[in-house]
Steps between C-alpha positions, in 0.01 A plus 500: 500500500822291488501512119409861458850553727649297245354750253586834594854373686749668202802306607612152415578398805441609840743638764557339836188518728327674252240266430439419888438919501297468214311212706469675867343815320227360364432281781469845666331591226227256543448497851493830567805510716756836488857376383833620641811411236871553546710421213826633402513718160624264265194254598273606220243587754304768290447243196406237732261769682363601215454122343320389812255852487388496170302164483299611821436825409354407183269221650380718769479838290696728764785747405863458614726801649861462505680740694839591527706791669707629222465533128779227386302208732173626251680496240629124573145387527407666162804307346351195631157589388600513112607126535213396611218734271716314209335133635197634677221775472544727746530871542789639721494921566736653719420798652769774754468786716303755350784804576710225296275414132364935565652666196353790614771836571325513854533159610838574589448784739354288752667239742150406672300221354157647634597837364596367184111275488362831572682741274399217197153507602475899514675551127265212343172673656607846347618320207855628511732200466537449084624124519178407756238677156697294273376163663154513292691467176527231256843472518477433903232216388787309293780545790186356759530180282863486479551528904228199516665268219845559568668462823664829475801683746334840688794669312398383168077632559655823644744559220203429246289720678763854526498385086148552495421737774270233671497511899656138522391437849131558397514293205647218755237523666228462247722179368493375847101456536644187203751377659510178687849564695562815618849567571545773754675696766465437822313804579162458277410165745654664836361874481154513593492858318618348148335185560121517467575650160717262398309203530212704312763517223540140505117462466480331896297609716628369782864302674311205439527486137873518522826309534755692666860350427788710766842492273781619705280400788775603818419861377121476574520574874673838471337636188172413670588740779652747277191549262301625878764750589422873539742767481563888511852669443628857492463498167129441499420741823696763325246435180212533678582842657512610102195362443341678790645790378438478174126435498466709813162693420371135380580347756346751768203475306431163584602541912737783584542357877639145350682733278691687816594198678611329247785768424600546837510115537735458179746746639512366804605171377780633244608665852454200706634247287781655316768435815418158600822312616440134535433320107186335633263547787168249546181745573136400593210648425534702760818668357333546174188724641778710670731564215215587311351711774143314454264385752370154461130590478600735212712307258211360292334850414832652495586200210183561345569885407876434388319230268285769379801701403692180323176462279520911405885499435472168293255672267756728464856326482379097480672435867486642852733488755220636776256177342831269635497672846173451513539115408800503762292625805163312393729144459676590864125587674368189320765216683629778776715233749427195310791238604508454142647761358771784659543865453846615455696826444828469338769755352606486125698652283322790376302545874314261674166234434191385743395167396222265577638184425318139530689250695290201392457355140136322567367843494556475124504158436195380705221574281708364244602173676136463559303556188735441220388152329863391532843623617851368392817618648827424310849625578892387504474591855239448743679233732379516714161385395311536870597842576421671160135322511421631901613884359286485210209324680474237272360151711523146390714571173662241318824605572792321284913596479646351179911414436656692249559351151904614535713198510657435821863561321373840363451654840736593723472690849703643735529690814819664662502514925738739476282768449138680664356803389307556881429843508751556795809308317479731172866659554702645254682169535251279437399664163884482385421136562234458317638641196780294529283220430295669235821551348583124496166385414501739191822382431460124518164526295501413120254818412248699663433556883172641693603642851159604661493697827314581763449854473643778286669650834649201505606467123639862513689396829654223237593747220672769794732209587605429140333229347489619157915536512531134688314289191649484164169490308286785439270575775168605410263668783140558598399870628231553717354756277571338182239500216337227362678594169809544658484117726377396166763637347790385781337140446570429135838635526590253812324225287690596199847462678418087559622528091803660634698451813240511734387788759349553849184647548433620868126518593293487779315204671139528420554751202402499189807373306516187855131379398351665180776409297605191292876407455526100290860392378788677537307867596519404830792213647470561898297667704700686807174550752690750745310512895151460561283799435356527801349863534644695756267507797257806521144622572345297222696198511406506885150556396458211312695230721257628798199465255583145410591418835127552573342298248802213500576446865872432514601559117475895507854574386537183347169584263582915497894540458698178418297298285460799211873545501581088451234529238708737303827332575364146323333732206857633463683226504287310226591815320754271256339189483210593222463185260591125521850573354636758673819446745567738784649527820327662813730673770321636753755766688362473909513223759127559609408340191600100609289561811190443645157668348726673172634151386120386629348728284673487191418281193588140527674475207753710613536460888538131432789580256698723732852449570670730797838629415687641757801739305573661202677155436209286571290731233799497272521137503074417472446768157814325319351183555174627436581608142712216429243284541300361140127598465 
């Protein structure tokens, strides 16, 4: 096995620790033990991954899936892929969100995964979706062969498919059953509904045939919990009142009493609802039956009929709003006060939502943890190791934290005792003060600057004091309803200024430009992490401290509130440091941060670096010295 590493290995010469990763994985590998990996980006931990796979996989014929949370971590894994189908014979597909490859002018009317599985399903029976026909044709035969030969980008199949009018996510998935690494996201191994297909695809017929690698692993535990949740808004009552009366006689037809109720139920909620003061209230099951005006013993034949009219209205219009009512009240009966999940009614924007919503990840990752052949988690930030493996259920992992490749000189960190951002000492004052040092920190660094968050309240709290006046470089900003095209867009021009004289980019900790974004060289000098993003305490947070309080005597809080937000404040503040030559200073702007679990919690590379400055004078003095220092 050694010398097929040596084979498929493109490099000349490996990183720091990157053979002893290489090593520990196939140890795994061969003894059948789960691996937990952190190692900071920069570590060449996907190549080293994917070295250590390969060899295995092809000696004991099983099929690898890499998944990743966002598009630009697959796409990472595809670049590494080419290197290695240039030395070795392997075939490396990618495959995204169906609502994402769909080409289809209807994809894009739907927000709801399910809804979008069965719209697809309902316009390929009647034979109404053109790109889905075209998939018999010769010319989808030659593109099959191309996706299996050529490690290609999920842009590149679904640009050569809206060429051709081919549905690209169907030709994917007839590639895929070639395949011998799958690279995925997250949601085809954690969503039981997409799953079972998925590894048909793949031609598995079971977990056991596959290696499941975690990229990005600190995101697992949430996105488990999310793919459960249930939800209805005023948007989607409102649309099933329209469907009611819209297929009225139809509907009567099939049970006029079911019918009846279900009107007068729908307007009592829109009455009910519409007022609610508070932004979140926790509800039981209890709560649920009498918002809904349903007695227990009645909810499953009451279910049953409003199925009956999602199947009519779906032969009609692909998608039923009374079918997802139906789903809602069947998936409440089904785990009714389970401790593991939580009903909760919260006000929005346009109205308000009920939501089920799990409060433990094993629900998802269980039957995963337990029947997949093997299981690899890798991320920059998992420290630490213990806790992440007791939330995801994972026992007697080989569990293994790995230095950075940065030289020592190259990283600097700091943190100021002058200020907190404690929910009770955010004063007009204090904000002044902190862009007083954002000021100075833009100002005393050569080009760019990333100042991350912790909320947008608190970013627009920032911007209302006059931060954008107080710093000489241009100041570019996240909005929480910004595009992907426009963040995309916001992105290149804050990378572009590194060319120039530098700019600020003001995010948010745990957002997509803090975690699912790359900034190497000069595109990103210093990273200003501003507070802790700690979310303000309410019915859910509450929920899930008192949850994990129950099944970790002692650590509820500790496992439910604070160690999420010190999670995101070491994934921000590795924001900068991307490959083995990059130089950058960390300045994290709140006292709490030299303390106790935070400091605990954070990566070692960078709580064994940190320095404590005490003034603007103290900071002034540690970034000059900083910068003047030699690589």
């Amino acid at each position: 096995m050694v010398k097929l590493r040596e084979k498929i290995f493109p490099y000349g010469s490996f990183y720091p620790n990157q053979r002893e990763l290489i090593e520990i994985i196939e140890s795994c590998l061969e003894n059948g033990r789960k691996c937990i990996v952190e190692a900071a980006t920069g570590s060449g931990k996907t190549i080293a991954v994917l070295t250590a796979v390969i060899p295995y996989m092809k000696k004991n014929r099983k099929k690898v899936v890499y998944l990743t949370r966002t598009h630009k971590q697959m796409d990472r894994v595809i670049e590494e892929g080419k290197k290695i189908m240039e030395r070795c014979k392997v075939s490396i597909v990618p495959i995204t969100g169906k609502k994402e490859m769909c080409i289809n002018e209807m994809a894009s009317e739907t927000k709801n995964i399910r809804e979008l599985y069965e719209m697809c399903k309902t316009l390929r029976e009647k034979k109404e979706c053109r790109y889905y026909l075209n998939i018999t044709s010769e010319t989808s035969k030659k593109l099959e062969r191309e996706i299996i030969n050529n490690a290609m980008y999920s842009k590149e199949i679904k640009s050569i498919c809206e060429e051709f009018r081919i549905c690209p996510y169907e030709l994917v998935k007839m590639a895929l059953n070639s395949a011998d690494i799958i690279v995925a996201s997250y949601l085809y191994i954690l969503d039981p509904y997409i799953r079972e297909g998925f590894l048909n695809s793949i031609a598995c017929h079971n977990l056991e045939e596959v290696i499941v690698i975690f990229d990005e692993a600190h995101n697992v535990p949430e996105f488990a919990k999310n793919v459960m949740k249930m939800s209805l808004s005023k948007y989607s009552l409102s649309s099933m009142k329209k469907e009611l009366l819209k297929y009225r006689k139809e509907l009567k037809d099939i049970d006029e009493e079911v019918f009846e109720e279900t009107g007068i139920m729908l307007d009592n909620l829109q009455d009910e609802l519409s007022n609610i003061e508070i932004d979140t209230y926790r509800l039981y099951f209890k709560d649920i039956l009498k918002i809904f005006g349903i007695p227990c013993e009645r909810i499953q034949k009451f279910s049953g009929v409003l199925e009956l009219f999602g199947e009519l209205v779906r032969k009609k219009e692909y998608r039923s709003y009374l079918g997802h009512l139906s789903e809602f009240l069947t998936f409440a009966y089904t785990i009714r006060d389970s401790p593991k999940y939580a009903y909760f009614l919260s006000k929005t924007k346009s109205g308000f939502k009920i939501e089920i919503s799990p409060l433990d990840p094993k629900i998802v990752l269980e039957e995963i943890v337990n029947n997949v052949h093997n299981l690899i988690f890798l991320s920059g930030t998992l420290y630490p190791l213990d806790p992440f493996s007791e939330i995801v259920g994972v026992e007697n992992a080989m569990k293994k934290s790995f230095p950075p490749p940065f030289p020592k000189e190259n990283i600097g960190v700091l943190v100021t005792s002058e200020i907190t951002t404690k929910f009770e000492m955010r004063t007009r004052e204090m904000f002044y003060r902190i862009n007083d040092y954002i000021s100075e920190i833009a100002r005393l660094t050569p080009k760019n600057i990333g100042v991350f968050v912790p909320s947008f309240k608190f970013m627009n709290a920032l911007l209302d004091a006059g931060l954008e006046r107080k710093i000489e470089k241009k100041l570019l900003h996240e909005r929480e309803d910004m595009s992907s095209s426009e963040n995309y867009e916001l992105v290149r021009r804050f990378k572009n200024y590194a060319r120039k004289g530098g700019a600020v980019l003001l995010g948010v900790q745990g957002g997509r430009n803090s975690e699912g974004e790359d900034y190497p060289g000069d595109m990103m000098n210093a990273v200003c992490v501003v507070g802790v993003p700690y979310a303000e305490p309410n019915a859910v947070t509450d929920a899930q401290i008192e949850y994990y309080e129950s099944t970790f005597r002692g650590r509820g809080k500790y496992y439910g509130y604070f160690l999420d937000a010190h999670r995101k404040l070491g994934q921000t503040a590795g924001r900068a440091h991307r490959s083995i030559d990059d130089k950058a200073m960390i300045i994290f702007l709140d006292n709490r941060v030299r303390y106790g679990n935070v400091k605990r919690d954070l990566p070692l590379w960078i709580s064994e670096r940190m320095k404590v400055v005490s003034s603007m004078a103290g900071l002034r003095y540690e970034l000059l010295r900083f910068w003047s220092r030699k690589s």
